[in-house]
C-alpha positions as CSV (number, residue, x, y, z in Angstrom):
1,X,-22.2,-30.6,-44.5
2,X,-24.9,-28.1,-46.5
3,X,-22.7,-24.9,-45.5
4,X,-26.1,-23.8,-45.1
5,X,-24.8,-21.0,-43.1
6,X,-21.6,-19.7,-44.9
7,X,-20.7,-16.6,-44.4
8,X,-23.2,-16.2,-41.6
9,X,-21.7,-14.8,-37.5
10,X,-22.0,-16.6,-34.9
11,X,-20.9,-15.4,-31.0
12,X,-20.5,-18.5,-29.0
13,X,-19.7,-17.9,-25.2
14,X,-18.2,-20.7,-23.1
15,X,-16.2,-22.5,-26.3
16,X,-13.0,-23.4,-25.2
17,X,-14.0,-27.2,-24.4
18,X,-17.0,-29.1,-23.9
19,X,-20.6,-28.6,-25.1
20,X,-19.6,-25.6,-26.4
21,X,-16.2,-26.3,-28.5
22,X,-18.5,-29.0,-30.1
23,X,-21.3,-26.1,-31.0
24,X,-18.8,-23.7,-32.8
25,X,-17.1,-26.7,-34.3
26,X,-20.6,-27.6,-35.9
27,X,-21.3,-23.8,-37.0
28,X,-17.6,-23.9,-38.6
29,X,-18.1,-27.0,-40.4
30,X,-21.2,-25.0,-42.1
31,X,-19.3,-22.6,-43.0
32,X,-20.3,-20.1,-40.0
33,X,-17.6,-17.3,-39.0
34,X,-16.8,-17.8,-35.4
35,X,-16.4,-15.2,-32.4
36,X,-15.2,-17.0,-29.3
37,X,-15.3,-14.7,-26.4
38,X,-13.0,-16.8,-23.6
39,X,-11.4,-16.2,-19.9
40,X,-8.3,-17.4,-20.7
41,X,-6.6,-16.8,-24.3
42,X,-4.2,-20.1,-23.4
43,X,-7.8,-22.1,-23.5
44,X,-9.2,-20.1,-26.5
45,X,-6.4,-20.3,-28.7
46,X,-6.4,-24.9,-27.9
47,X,-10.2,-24.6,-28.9
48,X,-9.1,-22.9,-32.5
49,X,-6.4,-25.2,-33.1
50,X,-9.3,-28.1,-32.4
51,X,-11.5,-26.4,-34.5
52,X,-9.0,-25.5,-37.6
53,X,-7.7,-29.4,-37.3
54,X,-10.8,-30.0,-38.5
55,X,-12.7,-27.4,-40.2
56,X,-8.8,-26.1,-41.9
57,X,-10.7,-22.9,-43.4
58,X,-13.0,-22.0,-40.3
59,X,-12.5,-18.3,-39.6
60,X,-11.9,-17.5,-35.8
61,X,-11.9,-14.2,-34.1
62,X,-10.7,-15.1,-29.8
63,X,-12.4,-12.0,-28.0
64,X,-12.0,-11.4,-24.2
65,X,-14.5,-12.4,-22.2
66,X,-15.1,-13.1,-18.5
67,X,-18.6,-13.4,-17.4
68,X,-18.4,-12.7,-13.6
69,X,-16.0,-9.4,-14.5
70,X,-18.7,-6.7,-15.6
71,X,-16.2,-4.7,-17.2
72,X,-15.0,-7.3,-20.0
73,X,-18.7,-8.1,-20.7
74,X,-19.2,-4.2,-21.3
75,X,-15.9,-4.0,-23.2
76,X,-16.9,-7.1,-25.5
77,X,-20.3,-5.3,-26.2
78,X,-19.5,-2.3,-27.3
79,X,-16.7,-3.1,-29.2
80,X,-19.0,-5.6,-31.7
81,X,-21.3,-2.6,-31.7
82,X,-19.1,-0.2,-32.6
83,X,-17.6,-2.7,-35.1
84,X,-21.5,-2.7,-36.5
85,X,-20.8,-6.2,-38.2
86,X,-23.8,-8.1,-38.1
87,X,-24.0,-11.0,-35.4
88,X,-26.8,-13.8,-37.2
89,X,-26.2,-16.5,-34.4
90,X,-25.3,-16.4,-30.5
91,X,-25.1,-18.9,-28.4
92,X,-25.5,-18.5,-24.4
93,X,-23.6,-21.6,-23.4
94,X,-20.8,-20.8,-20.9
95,X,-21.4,-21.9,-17.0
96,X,-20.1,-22.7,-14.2
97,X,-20.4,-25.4,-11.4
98,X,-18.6,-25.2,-8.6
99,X,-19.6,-29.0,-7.3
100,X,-18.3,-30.3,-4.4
101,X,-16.9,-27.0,-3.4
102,X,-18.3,-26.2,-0.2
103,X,-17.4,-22.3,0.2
104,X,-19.6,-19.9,-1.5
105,X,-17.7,-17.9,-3.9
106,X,-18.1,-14.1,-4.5
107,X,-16.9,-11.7,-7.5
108,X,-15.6,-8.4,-7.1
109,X,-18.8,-7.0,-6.7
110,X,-20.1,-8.9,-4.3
111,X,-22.0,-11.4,-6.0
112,X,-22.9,-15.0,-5.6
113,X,-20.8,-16.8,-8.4
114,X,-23.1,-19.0,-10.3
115,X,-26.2,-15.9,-10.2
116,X,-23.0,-13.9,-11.8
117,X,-21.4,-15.9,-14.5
118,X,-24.1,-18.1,-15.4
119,X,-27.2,-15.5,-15.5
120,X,-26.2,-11.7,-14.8
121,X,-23.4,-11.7,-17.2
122,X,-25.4,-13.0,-20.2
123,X,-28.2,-11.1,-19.3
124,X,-25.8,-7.8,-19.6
125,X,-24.1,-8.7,-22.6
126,X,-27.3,-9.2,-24.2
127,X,-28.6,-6.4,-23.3
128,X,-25.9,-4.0,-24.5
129,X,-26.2,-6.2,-28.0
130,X,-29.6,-6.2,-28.6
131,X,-29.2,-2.9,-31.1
132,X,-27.2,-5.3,-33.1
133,X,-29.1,-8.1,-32.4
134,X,-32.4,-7.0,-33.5
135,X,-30.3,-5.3,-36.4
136,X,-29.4,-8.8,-37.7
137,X,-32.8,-10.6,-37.4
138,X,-30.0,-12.7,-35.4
139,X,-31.4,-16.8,-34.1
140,X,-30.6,-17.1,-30.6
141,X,-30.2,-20.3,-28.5
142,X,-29.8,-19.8,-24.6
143,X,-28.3,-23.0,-23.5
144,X,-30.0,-24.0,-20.0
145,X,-29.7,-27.5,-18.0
146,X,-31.8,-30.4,-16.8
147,X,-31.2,-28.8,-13.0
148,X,-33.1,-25.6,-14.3
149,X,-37.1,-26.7,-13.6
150,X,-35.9,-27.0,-10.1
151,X,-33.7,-23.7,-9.6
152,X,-35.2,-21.7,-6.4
153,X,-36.0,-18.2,-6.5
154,X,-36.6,-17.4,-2.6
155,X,-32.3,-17.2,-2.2
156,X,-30.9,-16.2,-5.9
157,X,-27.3,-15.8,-4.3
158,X,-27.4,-18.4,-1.8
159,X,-27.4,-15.7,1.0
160,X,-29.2,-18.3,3.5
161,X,-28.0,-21.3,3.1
162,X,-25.3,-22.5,0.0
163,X,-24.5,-25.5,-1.9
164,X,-23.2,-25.4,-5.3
165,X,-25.8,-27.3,-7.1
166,X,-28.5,-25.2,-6.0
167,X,-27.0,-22.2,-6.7
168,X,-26.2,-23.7,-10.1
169,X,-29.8,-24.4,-10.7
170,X,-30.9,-20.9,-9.3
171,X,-28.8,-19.6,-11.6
172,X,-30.0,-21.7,-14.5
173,X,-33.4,-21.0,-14.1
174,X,-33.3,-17.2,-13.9
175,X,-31.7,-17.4,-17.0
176,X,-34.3,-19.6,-18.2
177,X,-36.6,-16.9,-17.0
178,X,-34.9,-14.5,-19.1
179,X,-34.5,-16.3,-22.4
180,X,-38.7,-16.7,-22.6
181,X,-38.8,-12.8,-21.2
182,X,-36.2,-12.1,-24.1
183,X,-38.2,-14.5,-26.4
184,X,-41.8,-12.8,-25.8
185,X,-40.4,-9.3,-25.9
186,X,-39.2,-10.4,-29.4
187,X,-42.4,-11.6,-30.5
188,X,-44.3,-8.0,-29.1
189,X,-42.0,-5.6,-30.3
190,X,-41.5,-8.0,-33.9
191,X,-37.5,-7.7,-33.7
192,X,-37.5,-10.3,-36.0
193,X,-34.9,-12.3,-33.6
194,X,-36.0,-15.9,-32.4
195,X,-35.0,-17.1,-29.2
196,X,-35.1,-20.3,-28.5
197,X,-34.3,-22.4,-25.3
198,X,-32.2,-25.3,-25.0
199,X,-30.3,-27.8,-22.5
200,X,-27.8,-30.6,-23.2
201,X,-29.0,-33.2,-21.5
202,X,-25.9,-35.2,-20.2
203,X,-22.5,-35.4,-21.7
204,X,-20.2,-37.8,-19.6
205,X,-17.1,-36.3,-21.0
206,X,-17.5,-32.6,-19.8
207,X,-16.3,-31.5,-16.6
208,X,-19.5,-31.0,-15.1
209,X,-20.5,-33.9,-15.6
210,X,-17.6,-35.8,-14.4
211,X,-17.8,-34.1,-11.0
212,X,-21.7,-35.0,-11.0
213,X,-20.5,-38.3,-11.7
214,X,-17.9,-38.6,-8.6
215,X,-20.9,-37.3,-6.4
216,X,-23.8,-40.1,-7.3
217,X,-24.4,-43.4,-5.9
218,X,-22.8,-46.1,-8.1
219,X,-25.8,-47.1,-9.6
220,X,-27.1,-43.4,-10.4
221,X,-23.5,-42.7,-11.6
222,X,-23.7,-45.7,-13.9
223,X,-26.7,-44.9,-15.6
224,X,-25.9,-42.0,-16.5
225,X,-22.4,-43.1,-17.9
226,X,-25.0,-45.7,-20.1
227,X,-27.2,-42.8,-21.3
228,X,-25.8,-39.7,-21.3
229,X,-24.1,-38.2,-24.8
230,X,-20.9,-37.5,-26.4
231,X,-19.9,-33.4,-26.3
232,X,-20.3,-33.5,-30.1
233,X,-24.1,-35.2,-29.6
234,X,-25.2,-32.5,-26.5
235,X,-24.5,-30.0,-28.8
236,X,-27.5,-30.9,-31.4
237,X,-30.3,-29.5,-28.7
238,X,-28.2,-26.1,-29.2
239,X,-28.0,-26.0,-33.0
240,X,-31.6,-27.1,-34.0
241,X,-32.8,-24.1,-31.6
242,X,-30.6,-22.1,-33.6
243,X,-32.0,-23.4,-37.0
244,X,-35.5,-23.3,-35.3
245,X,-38.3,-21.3,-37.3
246,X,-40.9,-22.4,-34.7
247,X,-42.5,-19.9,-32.5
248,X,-39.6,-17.9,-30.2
249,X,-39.4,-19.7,-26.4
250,X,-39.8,-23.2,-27.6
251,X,-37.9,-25.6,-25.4
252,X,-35.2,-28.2,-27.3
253,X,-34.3,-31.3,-25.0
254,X,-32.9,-34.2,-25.5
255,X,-35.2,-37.1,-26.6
256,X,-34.6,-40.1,-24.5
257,X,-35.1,-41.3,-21.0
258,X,-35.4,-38.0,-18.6
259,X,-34.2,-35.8,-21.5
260,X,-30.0,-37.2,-20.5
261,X,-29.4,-37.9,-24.1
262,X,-30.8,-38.4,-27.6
263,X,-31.8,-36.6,-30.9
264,X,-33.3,-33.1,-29.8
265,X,-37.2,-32.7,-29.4
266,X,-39.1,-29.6,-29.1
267,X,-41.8,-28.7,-26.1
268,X,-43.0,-25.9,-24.3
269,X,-40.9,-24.2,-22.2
270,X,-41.5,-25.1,-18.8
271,X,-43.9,-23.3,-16.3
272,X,-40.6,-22.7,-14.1
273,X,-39.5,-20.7,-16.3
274,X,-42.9,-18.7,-18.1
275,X,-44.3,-16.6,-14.7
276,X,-44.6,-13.2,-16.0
277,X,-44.7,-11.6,-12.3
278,X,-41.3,-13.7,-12.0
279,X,-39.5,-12.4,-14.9
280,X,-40.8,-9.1,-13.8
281,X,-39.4,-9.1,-10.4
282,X,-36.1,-11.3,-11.6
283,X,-35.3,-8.6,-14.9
284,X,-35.7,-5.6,-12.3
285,X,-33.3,-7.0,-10.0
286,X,-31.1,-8.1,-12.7
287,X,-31.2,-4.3,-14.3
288,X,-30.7,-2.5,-10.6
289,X,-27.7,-4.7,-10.3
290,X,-26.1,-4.5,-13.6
291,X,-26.1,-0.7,-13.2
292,X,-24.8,-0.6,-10.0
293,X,-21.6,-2.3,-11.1
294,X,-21.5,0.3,-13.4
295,X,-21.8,2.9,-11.3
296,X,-19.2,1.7,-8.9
């Protein structure tokens, strides 16, 4: 490896296995300094092991961080702010999918699961970082999913009617909708920080994908055994956004056969995600919820 980006910061959410142990793996093995924010420290402190096993120097800072709980996302925030170290590299990458799970799960506050963990609680971390973001010119990569172009917006928290991967995809695509908001805003106000979208395609050894797996037809579940990718692999899409100098709200998929695997391509983001009057109504509902879980 280069080191290209030794001694540079990088906040990875969603680390602890997967996709996402495999990103901060690569940004170690380039010499990046790590902040892991995790839900469970037990999980956190496996990943570093994993990581140090192979990377023996990688530098590693385990933060508290649970997505559908507003307060550690507000805690986590203002703590790297008032710390006022630079952050160069975050990474949106921690999700949820609650497949095969018919009961539609709520947090404290009231709100649908996926919407929470997988959109709102990015969407207010980032939020309360952008001072430091825009601060550190920082390269941002918001990691979506091939269910995203189909998310619904006409039930966000599955009010009506529920099933997990359609919440899953509504959830995905708001936050699609918010990474090219976020990207644009970037270019109009000239932060200097490029977003850039991204999605995995489909890595057989994750979780997610194993319980995708165990709800296809045999056939269906096959082919995607054949073509989907290694962890290590899905994680490309992620980093080359993050290396990206290309225009902010480019989308970076995987190149092969319905975008399940292969070496990471760049196209447009998708019209699902690009409505302006969408991210207009999505980002108003997104801010008059955040602050009412602050105000409560």
């Amino acid at each position: 490896m280069s080191g290209r980006w030794t001694g540079k910061r990088a906040l990875v959410t969603g680390a602890s296995n997967g996709v996402g142990l495999e990103i901060a793996r690569r940004l170690a093995e380039e010499g990046t300094r790590l902040i892991l924010p995790v839900r469970s420290r037990l999980r956190g402190d496996a990943a570093a092991r994993s990581i140090l096993a192979s990377v023996p120097d990688a530098e590693i800072d385990i933060r508290d961080l649970d997505l559908a709980r507003p307060e550690t996302v507000t805690a986590l925030a203002m703590a790297l702010r008032a710390e006022g170290e630079a952050v160069d590299r975050y990474v949106m990458n921690a999700g949820v999918v609650l497949l095969g799970d018919a009961e539609r799960h709520l947090t404290e506050q009231g709100l649908e699961l996926h919407f929470q963990a997988n959109f709102l609680g990015h969407y207010a971390l980032t939020q309360l970082l952008l001072p430091l973001l825009r601060r550190s010119r920082a390269r941002i990569a918001v990691q979506l999913s091939l269910a995203a172009s189909h998310g619904r917006l006409d039930d966000l928290q599955s009010e009506r009617r529920y099933h997990p991967l359609r919440a899953y995809a509504a959830s995905k695509r708001v936050l699609g909708i918010y990474a090219y908001a976020l990207a644009q805003s970037s270019i109009a106000g000239i932060w200097g920080t490029n977003v850039q979208l991204c999605h995995p395609g489909v890595a057989p050894g994750t979780g997610i994908a194993a319980d995708a797996r165990k709800r296809a037809s045999g056939a269906t579940s096959r082919l995607v055994e054949r073509l989907g990718s290694t962890p290590r692999q899905a994680a490309e899409t992620a980093l080359v956004a993050l290396e990206s100098d290309a225009v902010p709200g480019q989308y970076y998929v995987p190149s092969a056969v319905f975008e399940l695997s292969g070496a990471p391509r760049e196209r447009l983001a998708p019209k699902a995600f690009t409505n302006p009057r969408e991210a207009d109504r999505i980002l108003e509902t997104a801010e008059n919820l955040v602050d009412a879980a602050r105000c409560a």
